[in-house]
C-alpha positions as CSV (number, residue, x, y, z in Angstrom):
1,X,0.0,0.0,0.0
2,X,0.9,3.8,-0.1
3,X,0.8,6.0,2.1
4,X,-1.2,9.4,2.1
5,X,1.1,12.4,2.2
6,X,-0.4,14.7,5.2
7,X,0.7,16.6,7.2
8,X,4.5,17.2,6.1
9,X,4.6,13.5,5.6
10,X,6.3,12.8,2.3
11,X,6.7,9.0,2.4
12,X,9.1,6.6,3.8
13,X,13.0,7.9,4.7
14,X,15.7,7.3,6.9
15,X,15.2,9.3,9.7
16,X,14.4,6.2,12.3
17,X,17.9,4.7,11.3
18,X,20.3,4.3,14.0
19,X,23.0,6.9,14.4
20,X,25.7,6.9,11.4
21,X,23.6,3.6,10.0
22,X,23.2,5.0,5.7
23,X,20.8,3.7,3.1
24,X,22.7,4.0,-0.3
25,X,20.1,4.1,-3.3
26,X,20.3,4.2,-6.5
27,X,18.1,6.0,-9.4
28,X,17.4,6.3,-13.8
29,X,19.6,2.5,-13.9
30,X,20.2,0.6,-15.2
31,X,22.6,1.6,-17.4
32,X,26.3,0.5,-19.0
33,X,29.2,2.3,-20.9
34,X,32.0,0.4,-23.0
35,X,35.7,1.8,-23.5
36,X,35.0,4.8,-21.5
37,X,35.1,6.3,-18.1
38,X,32.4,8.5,-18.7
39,X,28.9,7.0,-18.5
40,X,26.5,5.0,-16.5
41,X,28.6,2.3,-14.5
42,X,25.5,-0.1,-12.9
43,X,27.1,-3.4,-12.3
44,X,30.6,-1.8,-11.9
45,X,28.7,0.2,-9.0
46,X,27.2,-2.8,-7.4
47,X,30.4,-5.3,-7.8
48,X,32.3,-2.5,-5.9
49,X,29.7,-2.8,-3.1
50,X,29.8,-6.0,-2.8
51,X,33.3,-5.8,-2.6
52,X,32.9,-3.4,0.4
53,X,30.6,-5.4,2.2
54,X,27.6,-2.9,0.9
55,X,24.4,-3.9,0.1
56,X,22.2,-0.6,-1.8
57,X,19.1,-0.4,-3.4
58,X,18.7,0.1,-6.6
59,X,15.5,2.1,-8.3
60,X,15.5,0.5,-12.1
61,X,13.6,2.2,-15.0
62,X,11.6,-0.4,-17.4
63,X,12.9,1.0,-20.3
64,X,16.2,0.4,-19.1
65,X,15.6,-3.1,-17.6
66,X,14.5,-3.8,-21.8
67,X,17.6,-2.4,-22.7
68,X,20.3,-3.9,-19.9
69,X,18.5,-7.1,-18.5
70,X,21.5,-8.8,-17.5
71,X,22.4,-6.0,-14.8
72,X,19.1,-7.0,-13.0
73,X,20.3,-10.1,-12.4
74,X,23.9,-8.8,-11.2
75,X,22.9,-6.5,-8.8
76,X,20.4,-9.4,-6.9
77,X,23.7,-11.7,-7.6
78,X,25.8,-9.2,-5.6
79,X,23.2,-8.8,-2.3
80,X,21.4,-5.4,-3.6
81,X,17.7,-4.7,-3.6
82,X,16.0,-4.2,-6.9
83,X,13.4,-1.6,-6.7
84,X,10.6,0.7,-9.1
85,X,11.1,3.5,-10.5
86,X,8.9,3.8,-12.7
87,X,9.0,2.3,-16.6
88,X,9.6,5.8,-18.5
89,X,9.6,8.4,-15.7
90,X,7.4,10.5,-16.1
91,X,6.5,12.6,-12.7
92,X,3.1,10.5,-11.2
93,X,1.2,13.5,-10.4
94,X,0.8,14.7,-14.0
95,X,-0.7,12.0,-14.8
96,X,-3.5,11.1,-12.7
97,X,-6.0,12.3,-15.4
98,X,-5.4,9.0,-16.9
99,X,-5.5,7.0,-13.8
100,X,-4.7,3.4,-15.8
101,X,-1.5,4.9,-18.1
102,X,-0.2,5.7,-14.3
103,X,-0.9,2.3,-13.3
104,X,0.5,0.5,-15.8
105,X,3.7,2.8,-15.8
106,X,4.5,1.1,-12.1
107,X,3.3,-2.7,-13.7
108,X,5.2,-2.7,-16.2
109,X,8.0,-2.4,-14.8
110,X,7.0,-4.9,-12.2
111,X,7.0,-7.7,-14.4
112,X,10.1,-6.7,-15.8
113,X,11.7,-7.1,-12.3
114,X,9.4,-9.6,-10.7
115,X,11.7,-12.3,-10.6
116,X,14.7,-10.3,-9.2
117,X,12.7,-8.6,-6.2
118,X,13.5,-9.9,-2.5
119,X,11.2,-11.0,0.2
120,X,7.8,-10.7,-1.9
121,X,7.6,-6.7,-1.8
122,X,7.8,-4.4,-4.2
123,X,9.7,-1.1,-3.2
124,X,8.0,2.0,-5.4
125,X,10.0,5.5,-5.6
126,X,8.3,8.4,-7.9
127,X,10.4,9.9,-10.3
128,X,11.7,13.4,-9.0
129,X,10.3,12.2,-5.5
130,X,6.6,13.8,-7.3
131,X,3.9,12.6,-5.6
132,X,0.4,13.6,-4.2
133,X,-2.7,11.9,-2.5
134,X,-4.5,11.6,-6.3
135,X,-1.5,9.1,-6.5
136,X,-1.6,7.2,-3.6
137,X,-5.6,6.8,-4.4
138,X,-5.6,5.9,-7.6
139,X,-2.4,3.0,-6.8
140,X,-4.1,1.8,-3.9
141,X,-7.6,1.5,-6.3
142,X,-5.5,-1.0,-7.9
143,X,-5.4,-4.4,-6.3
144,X,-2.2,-5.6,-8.4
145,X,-0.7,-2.4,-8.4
146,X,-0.8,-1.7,-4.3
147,X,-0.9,-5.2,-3.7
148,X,2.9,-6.2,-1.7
149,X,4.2,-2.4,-3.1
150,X,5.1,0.0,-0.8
151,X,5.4,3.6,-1.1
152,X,6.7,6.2,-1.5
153,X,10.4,5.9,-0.9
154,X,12.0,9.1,-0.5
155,X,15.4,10.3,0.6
156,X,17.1,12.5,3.5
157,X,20.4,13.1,1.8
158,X,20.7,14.7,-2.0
159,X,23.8,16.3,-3.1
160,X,21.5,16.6,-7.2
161,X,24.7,15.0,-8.5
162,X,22.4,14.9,-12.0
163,X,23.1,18.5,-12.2
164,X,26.9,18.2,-11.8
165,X,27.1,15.5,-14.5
166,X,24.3,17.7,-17.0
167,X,26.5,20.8,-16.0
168,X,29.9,19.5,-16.2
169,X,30.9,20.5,-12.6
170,X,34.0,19.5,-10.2
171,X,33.4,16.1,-9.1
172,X,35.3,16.3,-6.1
173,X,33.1,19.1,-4.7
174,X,30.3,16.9,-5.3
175,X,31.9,14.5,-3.3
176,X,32.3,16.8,-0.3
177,X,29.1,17.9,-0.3
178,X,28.0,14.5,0.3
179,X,30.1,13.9,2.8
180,X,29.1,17.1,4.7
181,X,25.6,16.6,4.3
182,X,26.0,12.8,5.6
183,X,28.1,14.4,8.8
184,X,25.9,17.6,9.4
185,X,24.7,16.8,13.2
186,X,22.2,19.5,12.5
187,X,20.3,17.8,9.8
188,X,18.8,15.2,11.7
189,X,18.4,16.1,15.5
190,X,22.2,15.2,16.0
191,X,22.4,11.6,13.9
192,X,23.9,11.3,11.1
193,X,22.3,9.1,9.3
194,X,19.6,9.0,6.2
195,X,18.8,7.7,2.5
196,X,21.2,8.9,0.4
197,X,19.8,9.2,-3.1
198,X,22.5,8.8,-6.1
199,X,22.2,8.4,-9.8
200,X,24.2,5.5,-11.3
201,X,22.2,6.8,-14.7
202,X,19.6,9.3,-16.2
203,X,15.6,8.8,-16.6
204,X,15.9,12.0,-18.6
205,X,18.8,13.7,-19.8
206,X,21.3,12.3,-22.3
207,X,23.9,14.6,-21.4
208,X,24.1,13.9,-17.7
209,X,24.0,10.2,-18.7
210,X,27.1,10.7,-20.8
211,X,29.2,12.5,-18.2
212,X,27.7,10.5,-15.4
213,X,30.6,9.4,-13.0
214,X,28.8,7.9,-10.0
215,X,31.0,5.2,-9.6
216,X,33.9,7.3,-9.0
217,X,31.5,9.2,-6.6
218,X,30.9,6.1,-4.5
219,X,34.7,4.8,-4.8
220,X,35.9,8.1,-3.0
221,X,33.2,8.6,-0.8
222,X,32.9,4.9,0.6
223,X,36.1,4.6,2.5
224,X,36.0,8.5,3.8
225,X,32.7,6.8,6.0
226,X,34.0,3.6,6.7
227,X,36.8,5.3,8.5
228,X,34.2,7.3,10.2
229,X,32.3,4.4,11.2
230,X,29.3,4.3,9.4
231,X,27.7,1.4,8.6
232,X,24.8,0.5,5.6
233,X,21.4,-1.0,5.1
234,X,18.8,-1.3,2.3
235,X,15.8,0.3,2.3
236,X,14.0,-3.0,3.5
237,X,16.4,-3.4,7.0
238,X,15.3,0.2,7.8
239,X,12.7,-0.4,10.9
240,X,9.9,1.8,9.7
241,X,9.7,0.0,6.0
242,X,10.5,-3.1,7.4
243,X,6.9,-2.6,9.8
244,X,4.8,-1.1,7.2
245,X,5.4,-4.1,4.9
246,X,4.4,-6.4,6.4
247,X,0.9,-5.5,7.0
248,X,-1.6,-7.7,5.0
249,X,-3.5,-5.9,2.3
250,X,-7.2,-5.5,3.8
251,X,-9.9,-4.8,1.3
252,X,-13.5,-5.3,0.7
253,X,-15.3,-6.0,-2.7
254,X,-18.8,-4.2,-3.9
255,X,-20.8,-6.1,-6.2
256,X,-22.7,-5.1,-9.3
257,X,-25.5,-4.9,-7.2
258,X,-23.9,-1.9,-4.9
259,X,-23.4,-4.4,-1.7
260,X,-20.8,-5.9,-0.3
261,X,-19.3,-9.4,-0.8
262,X,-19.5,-11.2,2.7
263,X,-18.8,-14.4,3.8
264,X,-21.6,-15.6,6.4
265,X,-20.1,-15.3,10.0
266,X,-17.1,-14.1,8.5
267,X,-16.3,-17.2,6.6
268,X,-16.8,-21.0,7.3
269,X,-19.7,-21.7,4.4
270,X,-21.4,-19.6,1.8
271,X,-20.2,-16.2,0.2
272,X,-23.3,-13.8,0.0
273,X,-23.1,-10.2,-1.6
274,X,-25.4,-8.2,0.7
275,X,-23.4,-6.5,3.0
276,X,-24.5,-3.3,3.0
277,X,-21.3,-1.6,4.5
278,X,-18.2,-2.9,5.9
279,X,-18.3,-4.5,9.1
280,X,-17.1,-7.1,10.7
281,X,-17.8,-9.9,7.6
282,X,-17.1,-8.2,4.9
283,X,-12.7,-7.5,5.5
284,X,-11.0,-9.8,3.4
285,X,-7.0,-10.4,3.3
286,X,-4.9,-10.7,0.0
287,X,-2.3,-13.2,-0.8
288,X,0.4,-12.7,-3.2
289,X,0.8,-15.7,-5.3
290,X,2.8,-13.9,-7.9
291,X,2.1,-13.9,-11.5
292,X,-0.8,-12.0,-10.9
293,X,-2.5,-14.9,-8.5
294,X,-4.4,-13.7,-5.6
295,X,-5.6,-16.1,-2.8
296,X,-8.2,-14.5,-0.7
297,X,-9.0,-15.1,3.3
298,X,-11.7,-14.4,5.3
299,X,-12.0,-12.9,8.3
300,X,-11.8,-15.9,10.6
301,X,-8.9,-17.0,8.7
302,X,-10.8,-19.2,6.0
303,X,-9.9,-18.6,2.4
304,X,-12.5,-17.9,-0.4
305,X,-12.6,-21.4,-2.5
306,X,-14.0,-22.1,-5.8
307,X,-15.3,-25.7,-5.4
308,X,-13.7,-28.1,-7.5
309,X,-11.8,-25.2,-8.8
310,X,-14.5,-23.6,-10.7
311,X,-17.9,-24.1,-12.6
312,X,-20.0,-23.9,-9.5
313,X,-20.4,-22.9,-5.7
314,X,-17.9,-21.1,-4.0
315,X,-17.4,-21.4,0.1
316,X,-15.1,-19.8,2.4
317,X,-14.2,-22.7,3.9
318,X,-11.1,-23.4,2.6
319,X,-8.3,-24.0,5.3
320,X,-5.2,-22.8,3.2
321,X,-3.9,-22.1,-0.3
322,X,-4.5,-25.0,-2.0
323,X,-5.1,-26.1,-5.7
324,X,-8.6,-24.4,-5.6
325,X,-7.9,-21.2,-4.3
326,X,-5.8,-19.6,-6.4
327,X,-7.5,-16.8,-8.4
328,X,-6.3,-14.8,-11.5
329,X,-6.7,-10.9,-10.7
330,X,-8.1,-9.1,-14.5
331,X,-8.0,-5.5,-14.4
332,X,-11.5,-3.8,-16.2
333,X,-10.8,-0.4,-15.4
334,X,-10.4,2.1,-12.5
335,X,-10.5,0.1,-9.6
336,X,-12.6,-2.4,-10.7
337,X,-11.7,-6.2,-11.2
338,X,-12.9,-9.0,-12.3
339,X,-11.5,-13.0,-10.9
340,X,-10.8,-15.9,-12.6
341,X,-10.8,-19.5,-11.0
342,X,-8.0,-22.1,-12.2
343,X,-10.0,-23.9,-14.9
344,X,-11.2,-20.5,-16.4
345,X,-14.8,-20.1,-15.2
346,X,-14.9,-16.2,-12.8
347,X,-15.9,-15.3,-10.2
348,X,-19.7,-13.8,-10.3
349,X,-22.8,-12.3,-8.5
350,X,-25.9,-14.7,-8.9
351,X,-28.8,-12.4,-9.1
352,X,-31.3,-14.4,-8.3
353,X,-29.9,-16.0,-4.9
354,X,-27.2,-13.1,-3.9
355,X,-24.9,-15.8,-3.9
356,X,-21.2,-15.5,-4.7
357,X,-20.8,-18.4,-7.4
358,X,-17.9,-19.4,-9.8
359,X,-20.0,-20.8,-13.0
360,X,-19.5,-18.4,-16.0
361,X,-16.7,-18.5,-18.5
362,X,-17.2,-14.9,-19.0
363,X,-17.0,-11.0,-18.0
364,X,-20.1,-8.9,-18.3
365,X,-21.2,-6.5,-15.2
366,X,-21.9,-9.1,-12.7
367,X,-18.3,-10.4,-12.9
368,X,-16.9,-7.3,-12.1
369,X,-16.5,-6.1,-8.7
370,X,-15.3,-3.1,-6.9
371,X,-11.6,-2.9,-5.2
372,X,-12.3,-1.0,-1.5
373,X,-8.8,-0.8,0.0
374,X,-9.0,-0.7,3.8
């Protein structure tokens, strides 16, 4: 899920982190240069880490993941995080008039990077850290697109060394200026300690990509904090992520009929929709099952079951995940999906008995139900 940004709440950062405890990221990779020094160094970046007993997180573009796959699978192979930025970078807020282009911009890149991703979450920054509440809405209206994401990840620490590669500037004074920013005691009631946001390529410009020199960056800035005695984390050891992730995804579903789908005595049996509002039947819990497989439990613990795997009644009674529950999320539009059972038949509203049933092979307006994220 994503948060809501209230209150001079931006999203997720470092500032819980323990005293001289970093969080190196990583942004606009990945990206690779041949023959010169000049360029976007990804794997070169991450092997170096590695060497240095540093594990970052690294905020991949789609577009690039098309272009450089085999870094993906280098920087998991070397202990990093792998991590969304987007798939073309655009900045999330100017898009929201076109709530499923904004959706799809974090999805595809998701199944670009599905397999590389550790410990079933997906990690979301926004390009140029843009981001508003019509955002976070219209993600968490998504069920596969707020589903195990979390967001947004921000940063404490920025020395916008984009703008000294685009503008050609002294590399060594971008160097200090991360290193003073990393020691200022006044930046962070008296710890030093934070995100630190880098760019190991460019979303954007072609020029900054071209003089991009990260990798010197890191190679001269690592050992001035090792001596100082900082140590590193990824995003997902920092205490605050590492709570918000793993709650469940709580959610209801409205039917085409304006009620609620609820499982009699909050599961156990039949699966009516007429539940009127939300109350104490009607919270359900999502299961990632990856390639876009769902399995859904009930509020006594119960999970949603398609009989025979389809073509029929549906209970909550099932105990666990098993071969009938799994359940193939489709997108129709706007926050509205439709399920379908493992031998094809979906999920659907019987009008004449309000009963949830799984015994059509198709998607017309009872199939499709309303995705009320709790």
């Amino acid at each position: 899920m994503y948060i809501n940004t209230l209150n001079g709440i931006t999203g997720y950062n470092g500032a819980g982190l323990p005293n001289k405890t970093l969080s190196l990221t990583f942004d606009d990779g990945p990206g690779k240069s041949v023959g010169s020094f000049l360029g976007p160094q990804t794997v070169k970046i991450a092997k170096y880490l590695f060497e240095e007993n540093i594990r970052a997180t690294f905020f991949v573009i789609g577009k690039h993941v098309l272009k450089y796959p085999e870094a993906i699978k280098k920087i998991k192979r070397y202990g990093h995080l792998v991590a969304n930025h987007s798939f073309d970078h655009p900045s999330l807020p100017s898009m929201v008039s076109n709530p499923s282009a904004l959706v799809d911009e974090i999805l595809k890149t998701d199944n670009l990077i599905i397999g590389w991703i550790d410990g079933g979450t997906t990690y979301l920054r926004p390009p140029y850290g843009s981001w508003d509440n019509n955002v976070t809405d219209i993600l968490n209206r998504d069920l596969l697109a707020s589903l195990n994401h979390l967001g947004p990840i921000m940063w404490d620490i920025d020395s916008a060394d984009w703008n000294t590669w685009e503008n050609n500037l002294d590399l060594l004074t971008l160097v200090d200026d991360y290193y003073q920013l990393i020691s200022d005691l006044s930046r962070n009631n008296g710890k030093q300690n934070g995100i630190v946001l880098m760019h190991d390529s460019s979303g954007d410009s072609e020029l900054a990509k071209s003089r991009n020199r990260c990798l010197e960056v890191v190679k001269r800035l690592i050992p001035k904090l090792k001596l100082d005695g900082y140590s590193f984390v990824r995003i997902d050891e920092i205490n605050d992520v590492i709570a918000a992730a793993t709650l469940p995804l709580r959610f209801a579903l409205k039917g085409a009929n304006n009620l609620f789908v609820s499982p009699q005595n909050g599961g156990g049996g039949i699966i009516l929709v007429n539940g009127p509002s939300i109350g104490g039947w009607e919270p359900l819990i999502a299961f990632n099952l990856g390639g876009g497989k769902i399995a859904i439990q009930c509020s006594n613990g119960k999970f949603v079951s398609p009989q025979n795997g389809g073509g029929g009644n549906v209970l909550a009674d099932g105990p666990s995940i098993g071969g009938w529950e799994p359940l193939e999320v489709i997108r129709v539009y706007d926050g509205h999906v439709a399920f379908r059972t493992i031998n094809g038949h979906y999920l659907t509203l019987d009008n004449s008995t309000g009963k949830l049933m799984a015994n059509v092979t198709w998607v017309n307006n009872s199939e499709i139900f309303e995705f009320n994220p709790m």
